[in-house]
PDB file of N, CA, C and O in Angstrom:
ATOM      1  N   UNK A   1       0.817  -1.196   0.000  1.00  0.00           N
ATOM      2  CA  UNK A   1       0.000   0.000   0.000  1.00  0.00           C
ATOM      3  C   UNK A   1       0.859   1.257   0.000  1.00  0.00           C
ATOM      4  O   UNK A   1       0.392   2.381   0.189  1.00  0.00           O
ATOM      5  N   UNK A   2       2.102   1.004  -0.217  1.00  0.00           N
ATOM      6  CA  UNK A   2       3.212   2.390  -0.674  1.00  0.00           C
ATOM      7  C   UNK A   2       3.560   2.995   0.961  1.00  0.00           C
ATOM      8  O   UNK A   2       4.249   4.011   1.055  1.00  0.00           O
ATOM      9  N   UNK A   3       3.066   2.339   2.155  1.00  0.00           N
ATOM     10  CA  UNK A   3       3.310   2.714   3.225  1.00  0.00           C
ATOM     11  C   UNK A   3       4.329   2.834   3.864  1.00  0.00           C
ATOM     12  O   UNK A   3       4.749   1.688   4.026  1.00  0.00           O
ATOM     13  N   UNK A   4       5.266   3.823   4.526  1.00  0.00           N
ATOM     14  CA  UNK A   4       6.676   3.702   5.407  1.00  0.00           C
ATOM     15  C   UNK A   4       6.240   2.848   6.154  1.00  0.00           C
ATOM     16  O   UNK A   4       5.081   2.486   6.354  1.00  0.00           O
ATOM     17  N   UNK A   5       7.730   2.326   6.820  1.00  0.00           N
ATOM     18  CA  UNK A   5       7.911   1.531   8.024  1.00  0.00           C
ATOM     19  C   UNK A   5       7.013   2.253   9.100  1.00  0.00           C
ATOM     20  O   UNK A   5       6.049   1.642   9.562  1.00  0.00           O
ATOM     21  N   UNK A   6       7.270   3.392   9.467  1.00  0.00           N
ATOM     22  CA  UNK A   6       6.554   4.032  10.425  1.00  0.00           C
ATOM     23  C   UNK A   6       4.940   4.598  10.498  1.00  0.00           C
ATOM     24  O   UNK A   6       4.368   5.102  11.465  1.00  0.00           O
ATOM     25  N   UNK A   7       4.585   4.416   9.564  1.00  0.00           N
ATOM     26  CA  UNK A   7       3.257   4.494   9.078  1.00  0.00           C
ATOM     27  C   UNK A   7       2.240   3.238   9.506  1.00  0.00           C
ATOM     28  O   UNK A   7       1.252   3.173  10.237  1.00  0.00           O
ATOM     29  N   UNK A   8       3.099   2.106   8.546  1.00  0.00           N
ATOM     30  CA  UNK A   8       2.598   0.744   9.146  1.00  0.00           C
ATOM     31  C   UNK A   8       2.439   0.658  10.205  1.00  0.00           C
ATOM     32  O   UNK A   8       1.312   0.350  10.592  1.00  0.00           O
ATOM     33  N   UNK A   9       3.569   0.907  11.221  1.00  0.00           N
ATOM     34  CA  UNK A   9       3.896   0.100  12.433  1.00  0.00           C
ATOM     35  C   UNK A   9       2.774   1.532  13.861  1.00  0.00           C
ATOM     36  O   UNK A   9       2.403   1.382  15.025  1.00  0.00           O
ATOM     37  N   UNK A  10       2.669   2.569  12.988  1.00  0.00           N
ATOM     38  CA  UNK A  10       1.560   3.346  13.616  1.00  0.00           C
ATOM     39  C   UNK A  10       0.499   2.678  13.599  1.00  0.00           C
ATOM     40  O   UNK A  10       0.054   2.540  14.738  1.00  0.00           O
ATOM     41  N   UNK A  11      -0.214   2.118  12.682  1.00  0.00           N
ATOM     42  CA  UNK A  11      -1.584   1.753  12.219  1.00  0.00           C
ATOM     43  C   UNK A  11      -1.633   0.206  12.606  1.00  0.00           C
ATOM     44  O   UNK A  11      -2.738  -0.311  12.773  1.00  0.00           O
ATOM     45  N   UNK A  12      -0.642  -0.437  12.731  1.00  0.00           N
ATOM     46  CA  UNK A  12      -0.706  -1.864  13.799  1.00  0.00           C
ATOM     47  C   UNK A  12      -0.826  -1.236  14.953  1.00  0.00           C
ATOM     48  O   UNK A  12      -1.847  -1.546  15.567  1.00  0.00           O
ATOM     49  N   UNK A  13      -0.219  -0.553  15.402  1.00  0.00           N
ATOM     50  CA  UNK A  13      -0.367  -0.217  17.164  1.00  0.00           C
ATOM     51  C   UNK A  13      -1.687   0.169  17.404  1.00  0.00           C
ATOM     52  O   UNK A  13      -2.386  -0.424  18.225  1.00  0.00           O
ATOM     53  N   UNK A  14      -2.139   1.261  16.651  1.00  0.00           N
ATOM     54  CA  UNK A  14      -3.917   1.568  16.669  1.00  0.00           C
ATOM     55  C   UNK A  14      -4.826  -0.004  16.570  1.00  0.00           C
ATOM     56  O   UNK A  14      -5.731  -0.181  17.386  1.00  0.00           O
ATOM     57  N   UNK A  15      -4.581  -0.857  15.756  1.00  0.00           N
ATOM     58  CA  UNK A  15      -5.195  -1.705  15.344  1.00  0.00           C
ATOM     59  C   UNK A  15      -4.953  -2.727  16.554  1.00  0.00           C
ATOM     60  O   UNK A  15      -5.954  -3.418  16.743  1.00  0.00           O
ATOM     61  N   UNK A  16      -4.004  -2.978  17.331  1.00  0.00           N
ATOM     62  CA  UNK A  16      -3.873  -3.741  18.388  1.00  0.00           C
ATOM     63  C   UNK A  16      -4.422  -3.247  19.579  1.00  0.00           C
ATOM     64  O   UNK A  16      -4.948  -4.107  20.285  1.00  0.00           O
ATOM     65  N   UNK A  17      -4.442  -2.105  19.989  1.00  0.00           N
ATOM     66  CA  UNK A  17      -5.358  -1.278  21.007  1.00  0.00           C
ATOM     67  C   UNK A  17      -6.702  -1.693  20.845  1.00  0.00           C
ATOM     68  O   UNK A  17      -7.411  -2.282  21.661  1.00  0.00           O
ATOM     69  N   UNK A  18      -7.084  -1.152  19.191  1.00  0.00           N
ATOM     70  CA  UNK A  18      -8.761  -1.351  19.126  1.00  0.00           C
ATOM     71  C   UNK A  18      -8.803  -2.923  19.090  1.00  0.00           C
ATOM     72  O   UNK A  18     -10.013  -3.120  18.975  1.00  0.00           O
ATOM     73  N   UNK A  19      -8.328  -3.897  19.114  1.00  0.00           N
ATOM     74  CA  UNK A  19      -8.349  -4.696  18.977  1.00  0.00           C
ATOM     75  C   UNK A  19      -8.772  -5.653  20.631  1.00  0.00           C
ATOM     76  O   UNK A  19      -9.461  -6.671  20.689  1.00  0.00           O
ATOM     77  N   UNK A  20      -8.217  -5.048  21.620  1.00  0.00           N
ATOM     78  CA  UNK A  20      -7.762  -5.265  22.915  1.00  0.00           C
ATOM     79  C   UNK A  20      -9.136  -4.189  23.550  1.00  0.00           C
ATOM     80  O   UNK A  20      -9.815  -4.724  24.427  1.00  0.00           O
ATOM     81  N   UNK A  21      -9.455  -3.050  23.228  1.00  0.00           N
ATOM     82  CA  UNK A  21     -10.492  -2.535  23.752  1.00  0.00           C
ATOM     83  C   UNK A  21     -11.991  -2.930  23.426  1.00  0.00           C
ATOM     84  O   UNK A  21     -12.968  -2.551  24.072  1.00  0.00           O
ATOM     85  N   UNK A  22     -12.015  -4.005  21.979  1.00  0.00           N
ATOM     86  CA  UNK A  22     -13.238  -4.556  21.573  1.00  0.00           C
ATOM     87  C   UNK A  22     -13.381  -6.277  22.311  1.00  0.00           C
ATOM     88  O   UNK A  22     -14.326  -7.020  22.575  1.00  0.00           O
ATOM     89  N   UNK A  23     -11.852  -6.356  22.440  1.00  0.00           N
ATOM     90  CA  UNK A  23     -11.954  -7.763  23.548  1.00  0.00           C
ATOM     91  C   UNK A  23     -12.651  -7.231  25.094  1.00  0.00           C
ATOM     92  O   UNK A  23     -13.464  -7.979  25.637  1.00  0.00           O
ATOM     93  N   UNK A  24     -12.373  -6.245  25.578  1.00  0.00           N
ATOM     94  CA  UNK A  24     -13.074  -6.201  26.922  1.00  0.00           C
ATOM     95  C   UNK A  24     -14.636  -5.741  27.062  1.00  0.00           C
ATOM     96  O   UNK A  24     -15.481  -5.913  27.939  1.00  0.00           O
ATOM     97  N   UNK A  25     -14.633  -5.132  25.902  1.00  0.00           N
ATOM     98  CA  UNK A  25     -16.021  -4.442  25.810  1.00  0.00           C
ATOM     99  C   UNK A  25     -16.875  -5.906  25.220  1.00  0.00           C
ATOM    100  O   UNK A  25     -18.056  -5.562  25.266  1.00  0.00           O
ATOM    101  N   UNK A  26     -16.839  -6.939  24.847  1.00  0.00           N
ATOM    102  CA  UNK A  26     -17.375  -8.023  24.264  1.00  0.00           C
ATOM    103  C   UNK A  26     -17.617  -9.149  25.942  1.00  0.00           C
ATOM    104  O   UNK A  26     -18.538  -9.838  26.383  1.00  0.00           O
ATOM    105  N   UNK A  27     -16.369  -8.828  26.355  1.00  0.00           N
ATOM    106  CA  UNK A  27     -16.384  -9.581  28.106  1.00  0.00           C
ATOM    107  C   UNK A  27     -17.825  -8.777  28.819  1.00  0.00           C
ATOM    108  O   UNK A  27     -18.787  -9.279  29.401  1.00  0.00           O
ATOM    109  N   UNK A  28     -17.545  -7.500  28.533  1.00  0.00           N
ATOM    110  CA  UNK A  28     -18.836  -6.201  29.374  1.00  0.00           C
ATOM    111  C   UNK A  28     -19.854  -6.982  28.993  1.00  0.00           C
ATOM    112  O   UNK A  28     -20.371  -7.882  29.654  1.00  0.00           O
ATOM    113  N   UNK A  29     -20.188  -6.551  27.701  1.00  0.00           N
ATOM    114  CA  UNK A  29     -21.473  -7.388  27.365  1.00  0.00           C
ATOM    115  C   UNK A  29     -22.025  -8.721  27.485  1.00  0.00           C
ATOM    116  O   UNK A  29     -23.187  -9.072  27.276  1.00  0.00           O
ATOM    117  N   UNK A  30     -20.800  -9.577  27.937  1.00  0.00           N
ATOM    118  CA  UNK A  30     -21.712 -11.137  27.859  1.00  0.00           C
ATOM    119  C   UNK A  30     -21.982 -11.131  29.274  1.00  0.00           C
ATOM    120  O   UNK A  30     -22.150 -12.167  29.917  1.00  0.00           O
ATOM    121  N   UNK A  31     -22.034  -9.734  29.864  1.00  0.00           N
ATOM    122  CA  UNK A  31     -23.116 -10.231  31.356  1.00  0.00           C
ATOM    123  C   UNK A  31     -24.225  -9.361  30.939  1.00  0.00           C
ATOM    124  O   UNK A  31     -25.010  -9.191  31.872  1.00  0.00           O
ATOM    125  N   UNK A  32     -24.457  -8.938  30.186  1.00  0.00           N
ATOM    126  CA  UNK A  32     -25.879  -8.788  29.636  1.00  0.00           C
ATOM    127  C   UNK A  32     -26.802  -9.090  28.705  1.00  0.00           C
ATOM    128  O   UNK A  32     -28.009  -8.891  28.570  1.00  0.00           O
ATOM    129  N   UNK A  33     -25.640  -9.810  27.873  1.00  0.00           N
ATOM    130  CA  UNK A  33     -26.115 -10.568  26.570  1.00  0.00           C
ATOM    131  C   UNK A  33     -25.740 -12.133  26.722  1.00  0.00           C
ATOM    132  O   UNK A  33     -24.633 -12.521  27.096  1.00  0.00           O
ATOM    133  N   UNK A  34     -26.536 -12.755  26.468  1.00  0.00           N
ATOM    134  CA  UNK A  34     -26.484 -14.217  26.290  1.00  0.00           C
ATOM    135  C   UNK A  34     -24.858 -14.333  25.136  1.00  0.00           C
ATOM    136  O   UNK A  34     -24.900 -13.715  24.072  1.00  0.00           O
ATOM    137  N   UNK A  35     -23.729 -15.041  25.449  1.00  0.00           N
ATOM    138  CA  UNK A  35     -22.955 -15.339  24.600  1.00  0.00           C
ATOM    139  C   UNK A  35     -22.774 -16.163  22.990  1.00  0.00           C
ATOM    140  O   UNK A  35     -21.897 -15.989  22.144  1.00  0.00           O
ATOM    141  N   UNK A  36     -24.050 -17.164  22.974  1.00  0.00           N
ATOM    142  CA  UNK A  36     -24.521 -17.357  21.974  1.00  0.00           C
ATOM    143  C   UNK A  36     -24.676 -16.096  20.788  1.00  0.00           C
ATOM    144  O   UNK A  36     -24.237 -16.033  19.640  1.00  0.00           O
ATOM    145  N   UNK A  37     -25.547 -15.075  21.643  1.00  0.00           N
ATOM    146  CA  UNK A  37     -26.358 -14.317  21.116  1.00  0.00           C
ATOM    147  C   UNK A  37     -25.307 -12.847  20.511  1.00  0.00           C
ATOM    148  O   UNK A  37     -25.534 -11.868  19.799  1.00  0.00           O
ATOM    149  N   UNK A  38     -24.444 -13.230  21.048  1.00  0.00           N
ATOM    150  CA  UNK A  38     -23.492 -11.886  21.188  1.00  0.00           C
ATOM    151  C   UNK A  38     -22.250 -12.019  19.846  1.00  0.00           C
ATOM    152  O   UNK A  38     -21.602 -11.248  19.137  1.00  0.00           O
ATOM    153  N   UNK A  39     -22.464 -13.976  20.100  1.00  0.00           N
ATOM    154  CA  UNK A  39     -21.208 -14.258  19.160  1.00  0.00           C
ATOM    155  C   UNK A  39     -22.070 -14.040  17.495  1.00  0.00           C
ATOM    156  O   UNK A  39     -21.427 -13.533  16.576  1.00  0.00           O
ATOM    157  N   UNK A  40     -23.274 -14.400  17.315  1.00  0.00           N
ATOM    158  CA  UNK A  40     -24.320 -14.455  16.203  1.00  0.00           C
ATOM    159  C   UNK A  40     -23.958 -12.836  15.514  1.00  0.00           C
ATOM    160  O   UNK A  40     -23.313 -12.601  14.491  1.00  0.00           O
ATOM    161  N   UNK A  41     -24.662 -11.780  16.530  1.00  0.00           N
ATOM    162  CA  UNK A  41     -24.075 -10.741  15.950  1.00  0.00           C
ATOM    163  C   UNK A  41     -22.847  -9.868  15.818  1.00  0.00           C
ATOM    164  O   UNK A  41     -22.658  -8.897  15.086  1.00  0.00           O
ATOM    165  N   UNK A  42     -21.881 -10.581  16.903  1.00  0.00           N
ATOM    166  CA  UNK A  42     -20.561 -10.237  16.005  1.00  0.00           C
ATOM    167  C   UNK A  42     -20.321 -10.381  14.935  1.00  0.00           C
ATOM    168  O   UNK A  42     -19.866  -9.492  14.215  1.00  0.00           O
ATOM    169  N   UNK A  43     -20.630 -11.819  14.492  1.00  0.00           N
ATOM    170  CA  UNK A  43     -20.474 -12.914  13.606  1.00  0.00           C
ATOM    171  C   UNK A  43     -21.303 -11.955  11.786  1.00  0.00           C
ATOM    172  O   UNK A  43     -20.891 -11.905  10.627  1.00  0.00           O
ATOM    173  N   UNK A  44     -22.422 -11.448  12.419  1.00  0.00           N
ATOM    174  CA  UNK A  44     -23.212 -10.950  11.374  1.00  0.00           C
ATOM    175  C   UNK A  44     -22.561  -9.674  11.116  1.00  0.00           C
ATOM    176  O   UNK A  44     -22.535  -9.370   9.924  1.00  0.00           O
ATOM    177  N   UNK A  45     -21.991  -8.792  11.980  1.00  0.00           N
ATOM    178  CA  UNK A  45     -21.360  -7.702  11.756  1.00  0.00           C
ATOM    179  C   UNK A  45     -20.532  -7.762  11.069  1.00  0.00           C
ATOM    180  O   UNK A  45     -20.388  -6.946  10.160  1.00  0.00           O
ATOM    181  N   UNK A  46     -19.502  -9.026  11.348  1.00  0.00           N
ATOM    182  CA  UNK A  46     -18.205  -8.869  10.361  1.00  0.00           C
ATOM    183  C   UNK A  46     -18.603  -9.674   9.110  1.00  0.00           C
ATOM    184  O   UNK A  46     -17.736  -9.655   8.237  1.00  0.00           O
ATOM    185  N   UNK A  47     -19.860 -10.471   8.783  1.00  0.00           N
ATOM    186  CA  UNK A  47     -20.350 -10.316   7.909  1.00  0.00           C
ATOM    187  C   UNK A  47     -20.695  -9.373   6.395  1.00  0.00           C
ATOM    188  O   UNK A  47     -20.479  -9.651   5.215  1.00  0.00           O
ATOM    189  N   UNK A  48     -21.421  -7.971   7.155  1.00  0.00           N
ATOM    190  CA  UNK A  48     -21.765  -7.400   6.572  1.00  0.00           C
ATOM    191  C   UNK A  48     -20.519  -6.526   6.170  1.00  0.00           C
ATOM    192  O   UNK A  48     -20.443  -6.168   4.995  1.00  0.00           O
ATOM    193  N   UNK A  49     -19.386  -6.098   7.197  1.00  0.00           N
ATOM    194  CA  UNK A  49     -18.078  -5.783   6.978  1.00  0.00           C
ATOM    195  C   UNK A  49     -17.225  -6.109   5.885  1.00  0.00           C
ATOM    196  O   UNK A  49     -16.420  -5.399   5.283  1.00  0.00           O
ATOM    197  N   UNK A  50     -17.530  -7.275   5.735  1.00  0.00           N
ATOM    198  CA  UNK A  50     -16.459  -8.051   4.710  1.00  0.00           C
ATOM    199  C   UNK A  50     -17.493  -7.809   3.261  1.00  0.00           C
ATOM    200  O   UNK A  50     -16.951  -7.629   2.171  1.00  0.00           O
ATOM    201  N   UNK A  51     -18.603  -7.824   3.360  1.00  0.00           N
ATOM    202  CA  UNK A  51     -19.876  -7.742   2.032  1.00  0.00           C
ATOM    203  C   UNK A  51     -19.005  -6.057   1.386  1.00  0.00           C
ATOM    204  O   UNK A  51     -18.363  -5.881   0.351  1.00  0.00           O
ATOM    205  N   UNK A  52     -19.332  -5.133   2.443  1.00  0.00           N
ATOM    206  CA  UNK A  52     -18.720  -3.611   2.037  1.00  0.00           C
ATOM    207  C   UNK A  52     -17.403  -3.435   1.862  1.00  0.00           C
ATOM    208  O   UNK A  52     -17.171  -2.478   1.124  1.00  0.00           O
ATOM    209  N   UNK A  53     -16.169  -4.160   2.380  1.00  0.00           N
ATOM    210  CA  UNK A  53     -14.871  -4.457   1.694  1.00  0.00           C
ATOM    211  C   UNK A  53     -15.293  -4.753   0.454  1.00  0.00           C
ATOM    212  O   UNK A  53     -15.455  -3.851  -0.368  1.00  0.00           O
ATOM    213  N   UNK A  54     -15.512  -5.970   0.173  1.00  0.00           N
ATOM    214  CA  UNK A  54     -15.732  -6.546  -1.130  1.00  0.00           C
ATOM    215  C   UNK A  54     -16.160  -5.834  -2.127  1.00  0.00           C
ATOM    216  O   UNK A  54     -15.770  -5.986  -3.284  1.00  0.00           O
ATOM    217  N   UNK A  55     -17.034  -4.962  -1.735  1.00  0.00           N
ATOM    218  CA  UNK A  55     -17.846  -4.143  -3.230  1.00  0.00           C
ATOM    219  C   UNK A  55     -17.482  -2.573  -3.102  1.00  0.00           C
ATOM    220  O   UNK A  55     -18.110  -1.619  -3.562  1.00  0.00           O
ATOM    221  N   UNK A  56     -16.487  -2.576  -2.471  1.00  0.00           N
ATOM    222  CA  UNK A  56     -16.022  -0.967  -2.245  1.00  0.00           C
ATOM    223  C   UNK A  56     -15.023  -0.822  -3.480  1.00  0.00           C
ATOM    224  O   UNK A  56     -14.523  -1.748  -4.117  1.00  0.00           O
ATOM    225  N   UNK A  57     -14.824   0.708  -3.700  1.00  0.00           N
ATOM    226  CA  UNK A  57     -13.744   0.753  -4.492  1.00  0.00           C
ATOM    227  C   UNK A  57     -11.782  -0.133  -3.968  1.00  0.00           C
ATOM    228  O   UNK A  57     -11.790  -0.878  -2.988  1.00  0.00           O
ATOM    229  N   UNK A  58     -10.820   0.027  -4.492  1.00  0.00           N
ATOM    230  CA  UNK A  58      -9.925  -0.328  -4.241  1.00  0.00           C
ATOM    231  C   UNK A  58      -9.602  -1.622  -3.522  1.00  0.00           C
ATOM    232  O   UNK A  58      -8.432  -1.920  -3.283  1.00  0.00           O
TER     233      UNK A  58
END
């Protein structure tokens, strides 16, 4: 993607944070959401995620 070393290694560090702050916030919720129910619409989210990658430009 024509990216510096330091560019990359910015946008992994963001991506490992959000990565680590959507793991605890998913723990939050399975005491209010059934875990079945929680994994279904993760599951459908990154669904629809990957549908809008796919048909996006680039």
């Amino acid at each position: 993607m024509h990216f510096s070393d330091q560019t990359a290694a910015s946008y992994f560090s963001l991506f490992m944070l959000l990565m680590m702050g959507g793991r605890f916030v998913g723990t939050f919720l399975m005491r209010y959401i059934a875990p079945n129910k929680l994994l279904a619409a993760f599951a459908l989210a990154n669904v629809l995620m990957c549908l809008i990658v796919a048909q996006s430009w680039g």
